[in-house]
KEDREN-385924 format. One record per residue (C-alpha): z, y, x. Coordinates in steps of 0.001 Angstrom, whole numbers, padded with zeros to 6 digits, always signed. Layout:
ZYX;...
end
This chain:
+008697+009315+013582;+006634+010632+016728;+006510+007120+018108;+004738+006158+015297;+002915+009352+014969;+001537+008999+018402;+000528+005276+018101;-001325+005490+014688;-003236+008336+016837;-003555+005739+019650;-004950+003425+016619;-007391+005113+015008;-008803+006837+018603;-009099+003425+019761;-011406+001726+016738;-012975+005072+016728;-014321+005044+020261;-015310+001038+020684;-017038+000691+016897;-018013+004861+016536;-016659+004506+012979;-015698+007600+011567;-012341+009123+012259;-011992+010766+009184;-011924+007054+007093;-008657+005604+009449;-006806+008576+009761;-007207+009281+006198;-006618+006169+004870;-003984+004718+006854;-002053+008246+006919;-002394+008051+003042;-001012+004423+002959;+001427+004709+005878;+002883+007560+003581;+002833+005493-000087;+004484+002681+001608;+006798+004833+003323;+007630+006888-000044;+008562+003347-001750;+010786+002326+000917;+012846+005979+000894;+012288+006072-002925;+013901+002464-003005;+016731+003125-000268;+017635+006299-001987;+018134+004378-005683;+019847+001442-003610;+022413+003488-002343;+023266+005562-005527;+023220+001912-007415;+024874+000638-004791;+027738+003078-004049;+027956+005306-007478;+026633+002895-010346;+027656-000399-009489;+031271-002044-009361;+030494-004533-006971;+027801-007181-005643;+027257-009131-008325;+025777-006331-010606;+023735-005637-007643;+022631-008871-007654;+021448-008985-011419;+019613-005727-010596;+017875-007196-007853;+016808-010872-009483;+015484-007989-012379;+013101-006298-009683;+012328-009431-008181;+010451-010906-011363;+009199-007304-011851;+007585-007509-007923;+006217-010836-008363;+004273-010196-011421;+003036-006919-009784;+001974-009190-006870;+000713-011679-008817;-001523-009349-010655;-002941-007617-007502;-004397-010972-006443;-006127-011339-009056;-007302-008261-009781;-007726-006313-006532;-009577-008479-004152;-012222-009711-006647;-012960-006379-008001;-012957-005201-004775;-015059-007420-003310;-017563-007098-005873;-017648-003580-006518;-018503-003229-002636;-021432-006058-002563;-024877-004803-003080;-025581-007993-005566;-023087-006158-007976;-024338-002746-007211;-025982-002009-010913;-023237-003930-012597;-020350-002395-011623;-019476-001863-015626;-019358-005582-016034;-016972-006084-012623;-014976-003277-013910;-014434-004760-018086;-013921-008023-016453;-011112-007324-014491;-009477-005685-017316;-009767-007952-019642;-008031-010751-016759;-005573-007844-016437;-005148-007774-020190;-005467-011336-020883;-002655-012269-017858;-000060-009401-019052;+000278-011304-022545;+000390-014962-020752;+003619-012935-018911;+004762-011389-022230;+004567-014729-024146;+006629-016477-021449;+009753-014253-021533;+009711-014292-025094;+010153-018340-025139;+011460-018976-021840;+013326-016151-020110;+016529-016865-022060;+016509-020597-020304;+015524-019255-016815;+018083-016393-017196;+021211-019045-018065;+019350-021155-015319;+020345-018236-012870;+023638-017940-014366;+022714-014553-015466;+022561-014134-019284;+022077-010434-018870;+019098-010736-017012;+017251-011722-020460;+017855-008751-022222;+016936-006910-019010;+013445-008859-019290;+013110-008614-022838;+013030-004885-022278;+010849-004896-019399;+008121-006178-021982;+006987-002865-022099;+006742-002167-018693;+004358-005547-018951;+002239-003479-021219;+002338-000467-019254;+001724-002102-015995;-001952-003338-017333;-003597+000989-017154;-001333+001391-013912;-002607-001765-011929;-006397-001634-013150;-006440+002430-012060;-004746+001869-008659;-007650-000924-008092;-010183+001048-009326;-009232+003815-007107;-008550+001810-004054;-012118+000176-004437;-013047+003981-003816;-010808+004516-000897;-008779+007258-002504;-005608+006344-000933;-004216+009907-001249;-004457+009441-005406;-002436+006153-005147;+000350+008029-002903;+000485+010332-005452;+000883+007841-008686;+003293+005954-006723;+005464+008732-006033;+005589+010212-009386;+006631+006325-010822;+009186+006307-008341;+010150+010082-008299;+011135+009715-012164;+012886+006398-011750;+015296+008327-008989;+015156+011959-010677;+016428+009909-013959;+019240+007780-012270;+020687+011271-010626;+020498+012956-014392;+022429+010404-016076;+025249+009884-012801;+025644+013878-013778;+025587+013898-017442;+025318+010175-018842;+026907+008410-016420;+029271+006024-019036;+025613+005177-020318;+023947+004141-016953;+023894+000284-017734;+021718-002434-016654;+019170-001987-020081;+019074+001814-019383;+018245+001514-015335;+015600-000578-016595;+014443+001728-019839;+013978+004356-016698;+011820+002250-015261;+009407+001891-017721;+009627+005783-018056;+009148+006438-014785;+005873+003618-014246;+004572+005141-017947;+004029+008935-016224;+002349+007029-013112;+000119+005301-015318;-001107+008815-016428;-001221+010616-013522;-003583+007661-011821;-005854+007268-015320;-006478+010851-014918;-007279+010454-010855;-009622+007494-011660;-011781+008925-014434;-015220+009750-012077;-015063+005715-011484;-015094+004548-015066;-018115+003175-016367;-018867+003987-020618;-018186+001130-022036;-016707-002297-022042;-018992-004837-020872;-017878-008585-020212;-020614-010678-018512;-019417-014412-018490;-021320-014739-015617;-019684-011983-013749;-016131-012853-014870;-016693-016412-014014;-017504-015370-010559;-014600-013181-010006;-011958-015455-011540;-013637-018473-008939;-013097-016030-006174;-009791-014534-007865;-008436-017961-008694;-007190-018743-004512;-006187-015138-004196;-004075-015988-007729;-002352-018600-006541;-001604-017394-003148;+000160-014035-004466;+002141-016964-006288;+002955-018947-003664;+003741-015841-001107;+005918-013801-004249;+007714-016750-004963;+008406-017698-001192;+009173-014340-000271;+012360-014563-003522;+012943-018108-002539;+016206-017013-001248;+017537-014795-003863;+016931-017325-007004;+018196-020172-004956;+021427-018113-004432;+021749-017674-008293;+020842-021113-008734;+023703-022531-006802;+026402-019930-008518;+026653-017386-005144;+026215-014513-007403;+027229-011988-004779;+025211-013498-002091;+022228-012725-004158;+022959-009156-003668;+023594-009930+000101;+020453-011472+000810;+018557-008271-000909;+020199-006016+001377;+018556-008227+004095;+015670-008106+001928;+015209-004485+001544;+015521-004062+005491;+012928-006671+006110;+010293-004007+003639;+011251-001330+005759;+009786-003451+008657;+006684-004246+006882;+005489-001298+006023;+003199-000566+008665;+001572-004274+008167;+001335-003399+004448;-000406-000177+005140;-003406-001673+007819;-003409-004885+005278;-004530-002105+002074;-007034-000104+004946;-008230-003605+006543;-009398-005447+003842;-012841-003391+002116;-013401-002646+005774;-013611-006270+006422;-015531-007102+003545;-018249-004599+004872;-017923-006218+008440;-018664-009477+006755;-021502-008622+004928;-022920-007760+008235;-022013-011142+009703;-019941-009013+012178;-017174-012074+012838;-016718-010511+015924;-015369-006970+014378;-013458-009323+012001;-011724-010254+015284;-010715-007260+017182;-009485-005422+014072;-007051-008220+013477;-006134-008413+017231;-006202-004704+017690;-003648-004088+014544;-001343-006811+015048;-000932-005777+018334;+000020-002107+016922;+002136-003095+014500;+004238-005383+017328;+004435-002302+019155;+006468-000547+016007;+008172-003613+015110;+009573-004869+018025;+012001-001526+019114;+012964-001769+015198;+014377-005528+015608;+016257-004457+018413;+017576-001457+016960;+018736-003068+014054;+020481-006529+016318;+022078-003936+017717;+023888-001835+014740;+023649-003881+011678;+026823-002988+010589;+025990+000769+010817;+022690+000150+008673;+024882-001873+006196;+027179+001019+005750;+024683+003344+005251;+022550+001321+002578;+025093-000186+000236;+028668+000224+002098;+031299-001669+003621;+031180-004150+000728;+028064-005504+001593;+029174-006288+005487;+028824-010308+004076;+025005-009432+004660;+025316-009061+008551;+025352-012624+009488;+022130-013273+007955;+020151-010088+009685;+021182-012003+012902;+019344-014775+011789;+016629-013639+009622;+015538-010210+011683;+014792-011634+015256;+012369-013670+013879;+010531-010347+012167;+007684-010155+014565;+005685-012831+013275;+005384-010952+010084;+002133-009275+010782;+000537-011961+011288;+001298-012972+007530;+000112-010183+005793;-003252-009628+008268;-003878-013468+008276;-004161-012936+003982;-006218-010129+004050;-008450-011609+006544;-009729-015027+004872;-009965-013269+001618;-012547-010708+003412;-014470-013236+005246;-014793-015341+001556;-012343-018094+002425;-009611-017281+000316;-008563-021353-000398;-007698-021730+003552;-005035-019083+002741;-004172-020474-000949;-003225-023668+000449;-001622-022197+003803;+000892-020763+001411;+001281-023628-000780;+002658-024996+002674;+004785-022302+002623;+006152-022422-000364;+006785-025943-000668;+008551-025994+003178;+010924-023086+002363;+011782-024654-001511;+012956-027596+000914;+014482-026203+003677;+016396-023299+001624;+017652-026055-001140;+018625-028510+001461;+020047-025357+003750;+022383-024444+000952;+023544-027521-000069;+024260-028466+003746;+025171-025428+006005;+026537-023461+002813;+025845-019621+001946;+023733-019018+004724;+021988-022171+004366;+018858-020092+002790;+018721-017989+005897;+017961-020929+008046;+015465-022358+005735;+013677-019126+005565;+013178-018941+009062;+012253-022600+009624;+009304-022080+006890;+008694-018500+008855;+008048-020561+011875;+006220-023257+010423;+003802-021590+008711;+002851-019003+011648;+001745-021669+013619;-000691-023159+011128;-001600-019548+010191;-002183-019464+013941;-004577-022902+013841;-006528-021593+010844;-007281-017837+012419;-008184-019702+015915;-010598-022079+013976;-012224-019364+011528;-012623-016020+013724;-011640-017253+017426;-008241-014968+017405;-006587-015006+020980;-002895-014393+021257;-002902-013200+025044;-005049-010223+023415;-002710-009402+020610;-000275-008697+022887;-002448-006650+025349;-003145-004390+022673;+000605-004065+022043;+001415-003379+026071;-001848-000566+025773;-000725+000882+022636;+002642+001216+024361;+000832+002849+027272;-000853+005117+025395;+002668+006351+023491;+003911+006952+027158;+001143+008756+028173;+000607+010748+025274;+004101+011542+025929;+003936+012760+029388;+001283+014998+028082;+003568+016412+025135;+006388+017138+027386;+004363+019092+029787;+002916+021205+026888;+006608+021610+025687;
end
């Protein structure tokens, strides 16, 4: 925790002294967001390992649980292309400076308008999809999660709305009420309920838990709503053109991302579903910190752009790629070299089936940065189809290479795939970045080596104060 300590210091000092932007802003905000994104990963390890090791029999109910929260994340996702970027992005222009009403009741009536699209299609198809997956329980599961549909429209709209404003420290504090209940419930009901801590009631918490969150960040975001509810067609037009790439992208990247999990159902490997979320959850832990400077990045860049600054565009995705690297790569290695140890401590030695695929699927973590900053880029610099259709490729390559890796190599068939589509789809990523804002990759990792530097010398300093 002092590595990373030290190098978000090295971070922020080092944007702060070449572009005199002030300190306050990046410490602030990427503290804040460093620290939600943390919260959700401890928030999620701690429920995985009392699911895991108190509440669950064995892999297969784990499994379930996870296909559950992986339609729950994708329509999340989903959502926060199309409502976060746009209303973003035109909050922050001066065009839409006097109509920020109409940007505002636009993006909650897409918000409104795409929750009941969601709603209708588990109510007439998520009994099919579920028996698709083999899992008839997961229906009932969804059917219940209806409400957390509703619930999620005041939630989402609120965290936008204050992210727009750059209070990162009011999202921390939503998120880690909605996940504070979830886990505060799940320990109440081991103690007092526990015969009654079933599938339907881990996921009635849920909607408890994302209900009080809801609150908490309606009553944080009241200074930023506008009287009234205003829909300009105009204005909504607008933001669903721009929304529409940034739609189908959080499609293709949610579903890409799961490609593994529902392929595993698909094919009957109901325990390998659970296996493959272990690997899963480990992979989040590793993105955190390209999560985090993703959220900070993108008004910023939006601001740099409508300066015409390509050039800033540049060296803040250089700069923080090479930063992350320099967090990610000492994780990879610690985790080659005791998976089984991590295994035991997340879910037990049940789970040890998931250590073969961290040796193939975790080497290959470093290019992950380059995933999440390459998205957050094009949408800032207004070219958000270059990055629909870079994960279209995506998509479609790891459908292919997971379907034809699991009916060929067997149960870890979709671990190959995943990383064949990883690789893939860097390199164009790669192309694209070199063609739009001139990225160099000899300067990425520079910045890594410096920000590696500056840990040791920061260091040295420490220990001679100590």
């Amino acid at each position: 925790m002092r590595t990373l300590t030290f190098n978000l210091f090295s971070l922020y000092k080092c944007i702060d002294l070449k572009f005199k932007l002030p300190a306050s802003f990046w410490f602030r905000s990427v503290f804040f967001t460093l620290l939600n994104r943390f919260s959700l990963i401890i928030f999620g390890v701690v429920g995985y390992i009392l699911l895991a090791k108190k509440v669950f029999p064995g892999p297969a109910e784990m499994g379930i649980w996870s296909l559950f929260l992986g339609i729950v994340s994708i329509v999340e996702t989903i959502k926060q292309g199309l409502l976060r970027n746009p209303m973003i992005k035109f909050l922050s222009e001066p065009e839409y400076a006097e109509e920020a009403n109409k940007v505002q009741s636009s993006s909650l009536f897409t918000n409104m308008v795409f929750s009941l699209l969601v709603i209708v299609l588990i109510i007439f198809f998520g009994k099919p999809f579920s028996l698709l997956l083999h899992t008839p329980e997961l229906y009932k599961m969804c059917m219940w999660g209806i409400l957390m549909i509703v619930f999620l429209v005041p939630f989402n709209h609120c965290e936008v709305l204050l992210q727009a404003h750059f209070k990162f420290h009011k999202i921390f504090l939503g998120y880690f009420l909605r996940q504070g209940v979830f886990i505060a419930g799940i320990i109440v009901m081991l103690l007092f309920f526990r015969s009654s801590l079933t599938l339907i009631a881990l996921v009635q918490l849920q909607t408890l838990a994302l209900f009080m969150g809801a609150i908490l960040l309606a009553f944080s975001s009241r200074p930023y709503f506008k009287k009234g509810f205003e829909i300009d067609k105009k204005v909504m037009l607008r933001m669903f053109h721009f929304g529409k790439y940034i739609f189908g992208t959080n499609v293709f990247s949610t579903l890409s991302r799961s490609a593994d999990q529902f392929f595993a159902a698909n094919f009957n490997l109901g325990d390998y579903v659970a296996y493959y979320n272990v690997v899963g959850r480990i992979n989040n832990m590793m993105d955190v910190p390209s999560l985090a400077v993703a959220d900070v990045l993108f008004p910023k860049n939006v601001e740099a752009m409508a300066t015409n600054e390509t050039e800033k565009v540049r060296y803040y995705f250089e700069r923080m790629v090479g930063n992350i690297l320099c967090i990610i790569l000492p994780l990879t290695i610690g985790i080659l070299l005791f998976p089984g140890l991590l295994v035991r401590f997340f879910a037990g030695s049940k789970y040890f089936s998931a250590i073969p695929i961290m040796y193939i699927v975790i080497p290959f973590s470093f290019i992950k940065p380059f995933f999440y900053q390459f998205g957050a880029t094009m949408d800032a610099i207004g070219k958000p189809h270059v990055n629909f259709w870079v994960n279209l490729f995506s998509l479609t390559t790891s459908f292919i290479f997971i379907y034809f890796g699991l009916s060929y190599i067997g149960k870890l068939g979709a671990a190959y795939g995943t990383v064949t589509t990883n690789i893939c789809t860097v390199i164009l990523m790669y192309i694209m970045l070199r063609k739009t804002i001139g990225i160099r990759i000899p300067e990425i990792f520079g910045y890594a080596v410096e920000a590696y530097l500056n840990i040791f010398r920061i260091g040295k300093k420490f220990l001679r104060i100590g």
